[in-house]
C-alpha positions as CSV (number, residue, x, y, z in Angstrom):
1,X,0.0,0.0,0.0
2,X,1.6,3.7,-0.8
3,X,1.1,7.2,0.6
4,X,-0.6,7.9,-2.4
5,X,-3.7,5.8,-1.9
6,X,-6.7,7.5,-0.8
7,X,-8.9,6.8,2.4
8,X,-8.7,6.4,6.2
9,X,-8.2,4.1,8.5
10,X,-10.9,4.3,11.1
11,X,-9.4,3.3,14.7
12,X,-11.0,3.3,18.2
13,X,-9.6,4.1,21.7
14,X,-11.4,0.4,22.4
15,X,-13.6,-2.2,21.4
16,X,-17.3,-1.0,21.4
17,X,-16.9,2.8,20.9
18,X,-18.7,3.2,17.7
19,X,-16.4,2.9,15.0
20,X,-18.6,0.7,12.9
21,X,-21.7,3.5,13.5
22,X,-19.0,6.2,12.7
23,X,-17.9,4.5,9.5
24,X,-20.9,3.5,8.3
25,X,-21.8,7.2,8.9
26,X,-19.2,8.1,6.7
27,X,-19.6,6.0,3.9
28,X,-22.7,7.3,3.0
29,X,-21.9,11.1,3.3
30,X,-18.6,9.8,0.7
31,X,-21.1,7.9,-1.3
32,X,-23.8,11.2,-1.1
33,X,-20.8,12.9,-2.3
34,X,-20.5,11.0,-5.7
35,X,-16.9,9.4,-4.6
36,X,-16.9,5.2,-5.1
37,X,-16.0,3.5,-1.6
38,X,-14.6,0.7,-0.8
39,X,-14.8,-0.5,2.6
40,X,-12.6,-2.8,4.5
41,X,-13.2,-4.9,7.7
42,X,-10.7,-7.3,7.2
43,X,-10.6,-9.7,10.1
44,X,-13.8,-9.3,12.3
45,X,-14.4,-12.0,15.3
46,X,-17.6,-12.5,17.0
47,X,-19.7,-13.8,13.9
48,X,-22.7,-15.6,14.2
49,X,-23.4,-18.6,12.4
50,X,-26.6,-18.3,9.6
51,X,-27.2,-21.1,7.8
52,X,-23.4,-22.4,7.9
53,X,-21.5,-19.2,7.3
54,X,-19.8,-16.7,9.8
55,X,-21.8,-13.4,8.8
56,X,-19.7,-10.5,10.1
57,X,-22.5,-7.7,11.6
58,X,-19.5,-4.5,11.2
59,X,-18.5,-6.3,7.7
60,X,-21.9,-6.1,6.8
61,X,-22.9,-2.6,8.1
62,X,-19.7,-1.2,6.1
63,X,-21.0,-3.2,2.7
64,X,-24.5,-2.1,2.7
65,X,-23.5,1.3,3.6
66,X,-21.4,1.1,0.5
67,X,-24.5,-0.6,-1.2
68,X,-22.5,-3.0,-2.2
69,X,-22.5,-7.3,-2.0
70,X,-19.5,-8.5,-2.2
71,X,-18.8,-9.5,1.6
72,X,-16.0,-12.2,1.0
73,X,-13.9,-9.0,-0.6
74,X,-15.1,-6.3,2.7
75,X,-14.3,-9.1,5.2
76,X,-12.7,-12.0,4.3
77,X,-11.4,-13.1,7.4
78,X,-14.1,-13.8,10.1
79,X,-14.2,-16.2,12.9
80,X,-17.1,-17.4,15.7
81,X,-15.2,-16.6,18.7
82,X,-16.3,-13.3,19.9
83,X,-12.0,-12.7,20.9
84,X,-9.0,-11.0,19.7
85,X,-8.8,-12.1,16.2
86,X,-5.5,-14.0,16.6
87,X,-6.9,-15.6,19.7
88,X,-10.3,-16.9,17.9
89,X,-8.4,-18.0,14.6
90,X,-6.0,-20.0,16.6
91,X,-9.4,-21.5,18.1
92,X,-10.2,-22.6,14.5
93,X,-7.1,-23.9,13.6
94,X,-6.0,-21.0,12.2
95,X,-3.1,-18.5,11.6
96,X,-3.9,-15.0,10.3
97,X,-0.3,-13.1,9.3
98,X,-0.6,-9.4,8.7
99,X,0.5,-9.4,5.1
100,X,-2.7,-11.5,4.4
101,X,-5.1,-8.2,6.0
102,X,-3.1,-5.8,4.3
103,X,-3.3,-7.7,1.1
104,X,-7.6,-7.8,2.0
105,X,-7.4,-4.2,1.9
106,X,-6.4,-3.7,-1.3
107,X,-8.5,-1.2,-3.9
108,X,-8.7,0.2,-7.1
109,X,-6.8,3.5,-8.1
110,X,-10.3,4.9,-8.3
111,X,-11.9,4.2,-5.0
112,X,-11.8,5.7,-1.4
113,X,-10.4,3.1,0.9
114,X,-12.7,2.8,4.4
115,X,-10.7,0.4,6.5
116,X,-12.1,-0.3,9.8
117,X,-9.5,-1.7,12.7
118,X,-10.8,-4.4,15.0
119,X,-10.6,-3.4,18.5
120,X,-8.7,-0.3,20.0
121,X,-5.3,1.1,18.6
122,X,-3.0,-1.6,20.1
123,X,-5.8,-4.5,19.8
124,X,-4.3,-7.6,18.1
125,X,-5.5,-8.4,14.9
126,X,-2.8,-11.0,13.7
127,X,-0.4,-12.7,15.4
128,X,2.2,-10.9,14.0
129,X,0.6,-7.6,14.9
130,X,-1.5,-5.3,16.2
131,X,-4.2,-2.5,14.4
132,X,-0.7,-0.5,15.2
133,X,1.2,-2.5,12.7
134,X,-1.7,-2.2,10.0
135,X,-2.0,1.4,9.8
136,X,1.5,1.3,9.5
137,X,1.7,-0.8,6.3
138,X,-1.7,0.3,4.6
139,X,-0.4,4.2,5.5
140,X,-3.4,5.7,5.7
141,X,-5.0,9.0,7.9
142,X,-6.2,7.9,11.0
143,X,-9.8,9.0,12.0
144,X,-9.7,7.6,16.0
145,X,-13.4,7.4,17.1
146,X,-13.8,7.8,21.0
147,X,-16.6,6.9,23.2
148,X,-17.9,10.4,24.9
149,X,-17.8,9.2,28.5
150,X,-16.1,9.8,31.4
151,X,-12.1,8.6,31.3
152,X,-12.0,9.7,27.4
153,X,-9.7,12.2,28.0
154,X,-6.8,9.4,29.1
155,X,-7.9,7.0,26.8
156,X,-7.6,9.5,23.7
157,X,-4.6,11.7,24.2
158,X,-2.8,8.2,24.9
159,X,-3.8,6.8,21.9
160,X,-3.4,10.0,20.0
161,X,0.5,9.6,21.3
162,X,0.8,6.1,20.2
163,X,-0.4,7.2,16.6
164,X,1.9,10.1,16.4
165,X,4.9,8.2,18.0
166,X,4.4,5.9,14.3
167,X,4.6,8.7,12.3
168,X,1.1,8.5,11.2
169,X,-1.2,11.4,10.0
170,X,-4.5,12.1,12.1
171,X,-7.5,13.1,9.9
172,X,-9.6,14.0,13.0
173,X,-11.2,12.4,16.6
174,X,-14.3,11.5,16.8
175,X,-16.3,12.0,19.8
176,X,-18.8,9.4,19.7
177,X,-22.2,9.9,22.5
178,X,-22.7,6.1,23.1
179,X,-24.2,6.7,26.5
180,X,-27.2,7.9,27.3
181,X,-25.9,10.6,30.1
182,X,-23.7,13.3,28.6
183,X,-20.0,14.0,30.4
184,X,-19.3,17.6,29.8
185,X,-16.3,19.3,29.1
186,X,-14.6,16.4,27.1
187,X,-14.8,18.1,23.6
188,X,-13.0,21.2,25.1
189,X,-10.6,19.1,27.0
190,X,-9.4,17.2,23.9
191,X,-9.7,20.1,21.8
192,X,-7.1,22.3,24.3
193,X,-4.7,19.5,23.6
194,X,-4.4,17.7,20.6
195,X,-3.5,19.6,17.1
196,X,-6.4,17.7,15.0
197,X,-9.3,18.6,14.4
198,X,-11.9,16.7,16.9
199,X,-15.9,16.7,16.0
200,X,-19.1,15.5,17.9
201,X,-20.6,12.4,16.2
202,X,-23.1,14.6,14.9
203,X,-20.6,16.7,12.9
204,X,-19.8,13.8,11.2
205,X,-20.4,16.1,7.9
206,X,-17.6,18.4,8.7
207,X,-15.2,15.6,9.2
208,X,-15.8,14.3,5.8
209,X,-15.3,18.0,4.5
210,X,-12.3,18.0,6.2
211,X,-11.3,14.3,5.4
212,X,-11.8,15.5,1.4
213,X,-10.0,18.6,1.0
């Protein structure tokens, strides 16, 4: 994967923080914007077994947001075990490398790549490495999507270090309201200490603008 490719790789400061919603999100505001997508979830763990095959529910959200069908090309790599993916493939008999999710994520010179990490920033995804190592070789902005609850600021400015300490390039935070009780001051908090741009989950518009120009 080069510099040159266009996209994001959409990250979370956890599991469950909303980067599927946020992505999905996003797809369709690229899609509303006339621009061909092509999303990516390429290992996903936790799939439920329908009628003999492991349907990936993030896989799926990304694909119909693209309205697209071609699951086997989003996620290609899925497993039952709802674990690490290294963890569950090894379960299964199974050895995922990196090179083969890197090679999953590939697109055409005329698409916008959504890639979707599983897990937070340092989650394994193969057992050779971590979401880490896969921004890394795919090179691609990182949007990091962050639950708006209390302890976000910690969890965000560490993981905004970790990105920065690979030399990657941060399109934006998003502040995702998962909870029903709102924790106040976080936006301004972030904001006051991080150089990207950081947006409410319902300014997910702006961070596509932004994303774009």
């Amino acid at each position: 994967m080069t510099s040159g490719t266009a996209g994001i790789f959409i990250t979370g400061t956890d599991t469950g923080v909303g980067k599927t919603h946020v992505g999905a999100r996003i797809i369709r505001m690229l899609r509303e914007r006339g621009i061909h997508v092509a999303p990516r979830k390429p290992v996903e763990s936790g799939c439920k077994l329908v009628n003999g095959e492991l349907v990936p529910a993030d896989g799926t959200a990304l694909m119909d947001a693209a309205s697209q069908d071609h699951l086997n090309q989003v996620t290609p790599y899925r497993f039952e075990a709802a674990l690490a993916p290294p963890v569950a493939a090894s379960l299964e008999g199974q050895d995922i490398r990196l090179k083969q999710l890197v090679e999953a994520c590939h697109s055409s010179p005329n698409e916008f790549l959504v890639v979707e990490g599983a897990g937070g920033f340092f989650s394994p995804v193969a057992s050779d490495g971590l979401n880490a190592e896969l921004a890394v070789a795919l090179d691609l902005p990182i949007l990091l999507v962050v639950a708006d609850r209390l302890g976000c600021i910690n969890h965000c400015l560490l993981t905004i270090e970790a990105i920065e300490n690979r030399g990657l390039s941060i399109a934006g935070i998003i502040l995702n309201q998962i909870d029903t009780d709102v924790t106040p001051g976080n936006l301004e908090e972030i904001s006051s200490r991080v150089s990207c741009p950081v947006y409410r989950d319902n300014e997910l518009g702006k961070a596509v603008d932004s994303i774009l120009d």
